[in-house]
C-alpha positions as CSV (number, residue, x, y, z in Angstrom):
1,X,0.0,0.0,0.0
2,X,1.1,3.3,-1.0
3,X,2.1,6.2,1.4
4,X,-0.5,8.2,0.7
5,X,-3.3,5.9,0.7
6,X,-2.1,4.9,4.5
7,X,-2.5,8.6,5.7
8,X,-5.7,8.5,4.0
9,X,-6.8,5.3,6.1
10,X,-5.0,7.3,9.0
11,X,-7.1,10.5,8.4
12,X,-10.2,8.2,8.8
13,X,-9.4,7.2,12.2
14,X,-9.0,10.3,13.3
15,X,-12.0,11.0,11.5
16,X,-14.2,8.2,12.9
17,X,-12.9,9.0,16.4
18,X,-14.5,12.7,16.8
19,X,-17.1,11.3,15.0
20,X,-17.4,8.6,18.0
21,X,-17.4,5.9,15.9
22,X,-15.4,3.5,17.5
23,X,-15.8,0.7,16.2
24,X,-14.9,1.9,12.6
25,X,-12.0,3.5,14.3
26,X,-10.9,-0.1,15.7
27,X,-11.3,-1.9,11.8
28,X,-9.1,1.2,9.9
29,X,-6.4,1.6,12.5
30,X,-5.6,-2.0,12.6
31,X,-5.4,-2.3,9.2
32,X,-2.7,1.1,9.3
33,X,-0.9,-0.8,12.0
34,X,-0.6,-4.4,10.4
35,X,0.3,-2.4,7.0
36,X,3.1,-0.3,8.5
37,X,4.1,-1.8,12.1
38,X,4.7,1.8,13.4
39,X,4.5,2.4,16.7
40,X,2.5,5.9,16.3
41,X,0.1,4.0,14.4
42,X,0.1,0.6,17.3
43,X,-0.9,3.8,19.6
44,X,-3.3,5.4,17.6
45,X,-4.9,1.6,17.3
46,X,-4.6,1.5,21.3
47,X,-6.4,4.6,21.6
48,X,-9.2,3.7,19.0
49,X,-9.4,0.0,21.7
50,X,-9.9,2.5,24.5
51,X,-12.2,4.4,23.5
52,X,-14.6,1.6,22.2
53,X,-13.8,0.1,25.4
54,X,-12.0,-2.9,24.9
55,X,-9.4,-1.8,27.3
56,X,-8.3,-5.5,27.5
57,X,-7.3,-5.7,23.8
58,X,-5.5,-2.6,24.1
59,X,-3.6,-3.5,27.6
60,X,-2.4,-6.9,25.3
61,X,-1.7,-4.6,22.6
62,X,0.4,-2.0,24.3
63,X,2.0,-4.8,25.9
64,X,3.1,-6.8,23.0
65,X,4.6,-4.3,21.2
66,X,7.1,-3.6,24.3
67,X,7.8,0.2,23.6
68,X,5.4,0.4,26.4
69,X,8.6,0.1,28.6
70,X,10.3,2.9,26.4
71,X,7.5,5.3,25.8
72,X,5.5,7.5,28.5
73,X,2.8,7.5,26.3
74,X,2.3,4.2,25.8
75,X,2.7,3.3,29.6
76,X,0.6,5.6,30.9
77,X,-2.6,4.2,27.9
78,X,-1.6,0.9,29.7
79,X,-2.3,1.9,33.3
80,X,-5.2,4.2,31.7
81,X,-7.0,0.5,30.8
82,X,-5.7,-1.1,33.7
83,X,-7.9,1.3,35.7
84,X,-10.6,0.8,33.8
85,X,-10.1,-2.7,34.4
86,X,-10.2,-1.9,38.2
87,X,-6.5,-4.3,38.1
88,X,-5.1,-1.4,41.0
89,X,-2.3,-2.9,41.9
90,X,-1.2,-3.7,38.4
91,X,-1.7,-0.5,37.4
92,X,1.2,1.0,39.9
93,X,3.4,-1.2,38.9
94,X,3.1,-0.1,34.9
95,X,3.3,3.3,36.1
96,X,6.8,2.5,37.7
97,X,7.6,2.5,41.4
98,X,8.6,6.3,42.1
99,X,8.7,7.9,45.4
100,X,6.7,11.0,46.8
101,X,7.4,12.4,49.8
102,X,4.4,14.2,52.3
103,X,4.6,17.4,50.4
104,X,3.9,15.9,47.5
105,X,7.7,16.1,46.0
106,X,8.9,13.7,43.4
107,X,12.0,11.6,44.5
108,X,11.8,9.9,40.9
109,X,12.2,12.2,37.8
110,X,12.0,10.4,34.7
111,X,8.5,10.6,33.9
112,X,9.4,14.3,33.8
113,X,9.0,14.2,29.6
114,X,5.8,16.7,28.2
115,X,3.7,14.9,26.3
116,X,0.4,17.1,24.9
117,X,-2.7,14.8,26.4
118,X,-5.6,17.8,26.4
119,X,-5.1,21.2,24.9
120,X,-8.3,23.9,25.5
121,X,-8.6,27.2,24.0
122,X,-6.4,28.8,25.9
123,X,-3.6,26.6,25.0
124,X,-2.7,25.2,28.1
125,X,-0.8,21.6,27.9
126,X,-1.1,19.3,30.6
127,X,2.6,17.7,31.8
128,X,2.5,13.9,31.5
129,X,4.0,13.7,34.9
130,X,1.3,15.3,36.4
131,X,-1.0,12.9,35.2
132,X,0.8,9.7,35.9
133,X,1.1,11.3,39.4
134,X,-3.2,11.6,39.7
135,X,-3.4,8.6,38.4
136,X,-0.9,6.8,41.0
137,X,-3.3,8.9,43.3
138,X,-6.3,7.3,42.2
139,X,-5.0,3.9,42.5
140,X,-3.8,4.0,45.6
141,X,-7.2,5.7,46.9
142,X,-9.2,2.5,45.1
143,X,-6.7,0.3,47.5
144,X,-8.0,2.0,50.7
145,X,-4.3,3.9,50.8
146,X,-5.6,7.2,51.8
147,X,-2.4,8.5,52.8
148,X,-0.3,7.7,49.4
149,X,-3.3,8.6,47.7
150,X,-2.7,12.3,49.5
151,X,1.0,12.5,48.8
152,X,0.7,11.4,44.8
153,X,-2.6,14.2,44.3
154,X,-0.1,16.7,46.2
155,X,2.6,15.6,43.6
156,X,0.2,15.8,40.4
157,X,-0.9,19.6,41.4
158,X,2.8,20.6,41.6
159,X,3.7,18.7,38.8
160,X,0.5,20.6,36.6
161,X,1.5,23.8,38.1
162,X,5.3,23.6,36.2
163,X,4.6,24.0,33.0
């Protein structure tokens, strides 16, 4: 298949998704990602499995293609459908065993990369490690650990707030 005709079939996943169709988005970005094994077009099939909810497929998916242990992005969709999946404790551990302290001050700094996960009209940009750290919080509050819970929404706040 020819370049252009991939970004075509790429266009109409992007397409299908703001048009909520999901399940068309599924079909077309897995036939991009058998076509050109890229790993922007194994996310974008990962994302297109989230949002129809098959956060399952997309966990295996992520998984299998082991640049989930390389790229931010594709470790935090990972602990994104492990929470969905309510699999807490699994979900830490993708997200990488960092340390906060009570303040809410990172002892671990390598999920300090910016990645651009919401943008609004006023063009703000949301730090990757700031979510990773809410969603550590949120984990730890589904396991009934209040306090860690605390220390990683502390953390996520001051993360947000460095941009």
């Amino acid at each position: 298949m020819r370049e252009e005709e991939i970004e075509k079939l790429r266009g109409v996943v992007r397409d299908c998704v703001t048009k909520h169709l999901y399940s068309s988005a599924i079909f077309f970005a897995d036939k991009v990602a058998a076509f050109t094994n890229d790993p922007a077009d194994i996310y974008m099939q990962a994302q297109a499995l989230f949002l129809g909810r098959h956060y399952r497929r997309a966990y295996h998916l992520l998984n299998a293609s082991q640049i989930v242990l390389r790229d931010l992005r594709f470790r935090y969709l990972a602990a994104k459908c492990l929470e969905e999946l309510k699999e807490w404790d699994q979900c830490i551990l993708m997200l990488d065993d960092a340390k906060v302290d009570e303040h809410g001050n990172l002892n671990d700094t390598k999920d300090s990369n910016i990645m651009y996960l919401d943008k609004d009209g006023e063009d703000h940009e949301i730090n990757i490690s700031s979510a990773i750290c809410f969603l550590r919080g949120k984990a730890y509050e589904a396991l009934e650990n209040r306090v860690q819970a605390r220390h990683w929404y502390k953390a996520a706040i001051k993360a947000a707030l460095m941009l």
